[in-house]
N, C-alpha and C positions, 0 to 999 in steps of 0.2 A: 689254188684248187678248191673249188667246193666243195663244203660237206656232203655224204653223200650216204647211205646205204646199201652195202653189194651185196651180192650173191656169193657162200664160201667157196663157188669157184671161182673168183677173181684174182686171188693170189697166181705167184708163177711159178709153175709146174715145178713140184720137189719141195715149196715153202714149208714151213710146219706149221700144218693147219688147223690153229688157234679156231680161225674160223669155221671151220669145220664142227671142230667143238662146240662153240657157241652158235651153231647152225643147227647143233646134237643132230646130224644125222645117222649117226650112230650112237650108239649108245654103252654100256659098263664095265668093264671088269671087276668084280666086286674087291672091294677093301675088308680085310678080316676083323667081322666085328664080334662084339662079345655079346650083341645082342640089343636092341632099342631099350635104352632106359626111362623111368620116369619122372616127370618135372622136377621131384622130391629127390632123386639120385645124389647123393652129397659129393660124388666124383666129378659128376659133371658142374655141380654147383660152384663146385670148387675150382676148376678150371673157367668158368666163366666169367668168376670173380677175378680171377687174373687177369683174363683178356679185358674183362673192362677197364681194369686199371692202366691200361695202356690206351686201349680205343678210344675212352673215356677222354683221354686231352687231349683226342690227335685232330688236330684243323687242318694241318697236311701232314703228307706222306710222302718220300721220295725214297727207293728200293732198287737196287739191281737185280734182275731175274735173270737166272737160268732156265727158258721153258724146255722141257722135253717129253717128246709122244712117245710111249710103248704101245706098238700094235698091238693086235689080238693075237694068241699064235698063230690060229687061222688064216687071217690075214700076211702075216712073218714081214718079213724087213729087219734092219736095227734100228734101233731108234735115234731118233736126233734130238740135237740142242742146239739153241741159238742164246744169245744171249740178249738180254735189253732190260728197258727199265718201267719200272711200274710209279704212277703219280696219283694219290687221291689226295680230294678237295673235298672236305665237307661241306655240305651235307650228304652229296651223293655221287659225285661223280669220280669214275676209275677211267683210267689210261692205261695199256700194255702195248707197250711197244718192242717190236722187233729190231734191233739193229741191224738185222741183216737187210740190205736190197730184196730181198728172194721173200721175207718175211712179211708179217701184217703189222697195223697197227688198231686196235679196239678201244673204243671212246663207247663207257656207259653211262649217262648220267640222265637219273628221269628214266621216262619211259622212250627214252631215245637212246637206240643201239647198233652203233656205228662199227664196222669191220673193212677194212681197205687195204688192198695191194700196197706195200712200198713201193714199189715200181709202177708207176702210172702207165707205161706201156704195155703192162702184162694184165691190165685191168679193162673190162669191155664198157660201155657204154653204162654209170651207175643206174639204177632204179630204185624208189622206194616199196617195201610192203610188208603189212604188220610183221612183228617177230611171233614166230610159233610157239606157243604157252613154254614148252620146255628151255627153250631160250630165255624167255623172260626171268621165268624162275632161278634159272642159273645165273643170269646177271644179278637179278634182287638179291639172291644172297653172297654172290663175289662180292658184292660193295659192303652187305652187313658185316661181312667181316673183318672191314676196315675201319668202318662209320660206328661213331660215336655211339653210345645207346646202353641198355639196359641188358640183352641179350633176345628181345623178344623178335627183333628182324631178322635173326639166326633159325628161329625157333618156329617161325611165321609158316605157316601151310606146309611144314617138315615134323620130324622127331630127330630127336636129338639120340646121339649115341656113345657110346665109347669104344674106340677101335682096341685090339687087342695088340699087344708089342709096345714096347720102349718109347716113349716122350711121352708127353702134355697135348692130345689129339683130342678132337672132337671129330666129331661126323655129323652131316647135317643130311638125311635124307628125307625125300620125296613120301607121303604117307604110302599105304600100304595099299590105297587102291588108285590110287594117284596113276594118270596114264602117262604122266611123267617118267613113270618107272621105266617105261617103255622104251623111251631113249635116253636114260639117265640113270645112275645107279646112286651113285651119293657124292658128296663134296668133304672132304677132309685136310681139317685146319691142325696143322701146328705149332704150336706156341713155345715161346723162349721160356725157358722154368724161370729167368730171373726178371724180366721186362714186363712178358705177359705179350710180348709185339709178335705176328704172324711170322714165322718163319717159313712156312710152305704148303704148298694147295696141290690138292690133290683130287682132280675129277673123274671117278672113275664111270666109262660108259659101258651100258648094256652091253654092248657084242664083244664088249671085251676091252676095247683100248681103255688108256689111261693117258691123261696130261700133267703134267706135273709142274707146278712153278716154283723153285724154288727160290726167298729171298733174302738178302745179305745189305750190310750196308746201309741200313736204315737211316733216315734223318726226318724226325720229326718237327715241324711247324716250323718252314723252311722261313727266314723273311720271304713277304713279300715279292719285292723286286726278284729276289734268284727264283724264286717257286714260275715266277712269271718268265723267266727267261730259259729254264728248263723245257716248261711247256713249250715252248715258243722254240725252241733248236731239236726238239722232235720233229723228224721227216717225216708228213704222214696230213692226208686231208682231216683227218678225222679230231685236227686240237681245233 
């Protein structure tokens, strides 16, 4: 199947709509912060020095995710979970894969941002057209948070923050007059106290929902051959 770029109504009816997300046609339910800090914050400094000492060696990445959406309550439903797996490749590129049929799978890499049905029957006829600013943005920094670097692609066209509660969290928001804000509320990373490696993503959108990825099972700079054979036994046009 060819690559392609859909529209987040392509998935089939019920999926959990990743796409959707990364479509941000909605937008936040805010994460409880303790407020934007600045560059100089020794907290944040300090958890950033850990994350890099893990991002910092990782040429790949293979992770099993638990993703799950919490509506708005407005909205109501329960929320669901699917389970799959996540693959980055430095320099830039991210995979999320749905294991479920019903599910998506999401290829970021570059200024190319790929979303598609598992189910190629549940999927209409692909088309391309640009990604909407707030999508961009949220993919640029789902990758920074895997990709190698100093912290500044974290930090890049956001502020940085500290959530309030228990772990090793960052928050990476959208500035303050940013029209981002509008379908985006902020991205929140947390990290292993011992590793420094992402243990879970947290997107929370304006109208209220939330996605959450959680990941487990980490294996860092996979050989080669298996890195290649992974990609490769993902269902999904999008590898």
């Amino acid at each position: 199947m060819s690559r392609s770029t859909l529209s987040p109504r392509t998935c089939a009816q019920g999926s959990l709509d990743r796409r959707r997300l990364l479509g941000l046609l909605l937008g936040a339910g805010a994460a409880a912060l303790a407020g934007p800090a600045s560059a100089s914050d020794r907290v944040i400094d300090r958890r950033l020095e850990l994350w890099r000492g893990y991002a910092g060696a990782t040429r790949s990445l293979w992770a099993s995710i638990r993703t799950t959406r919490h509506a708005s309550i407005l909205a109501g439903g329960a929320p669901r979970t699917l389970a799959g797996a996540l693959i980055f490749v430095a320099p830039g590129r991210l995979l999320l894969h749905d294991d479920d049929p019903t599910g998506s799978t999401t290829l970021i890499d570059g200024d190319r941002i790929d979303v598609v049905a598992n189910d190629p029957a549940a999927a209409p006829a692909p088309h391309r057209a640009a990604a909407p600013p707030a999508m961009r943005w949220l993919a640029r920094h789902l990758v920074a948070a895997f990709a190698p670097g100093d912290g500044s692609a974290l930090s890049a066209d956001a502020r940085l923050a500290r959530p309030r509660g228990a772990g090793l969290q960052l928050t990476v928001l959208p500035p303050v007059d940013s029209p981002i804000r509008r379908t985006i509320r902020s991205l929140t990373i947390a990290l292993s106290p011992t590793s420094g490696a992402v243990e879970r993503l947290e997107i929370a959108e304006t109208a209220g929902d939330r996605l959450i990825l959680a990941l487990a099972e980490h294996q860092q700079n996979l050989p080669s051959d298996e890195l290649r054979r992974r990609l490769a036994a993902i269902e999904g046009p999008a590898v």
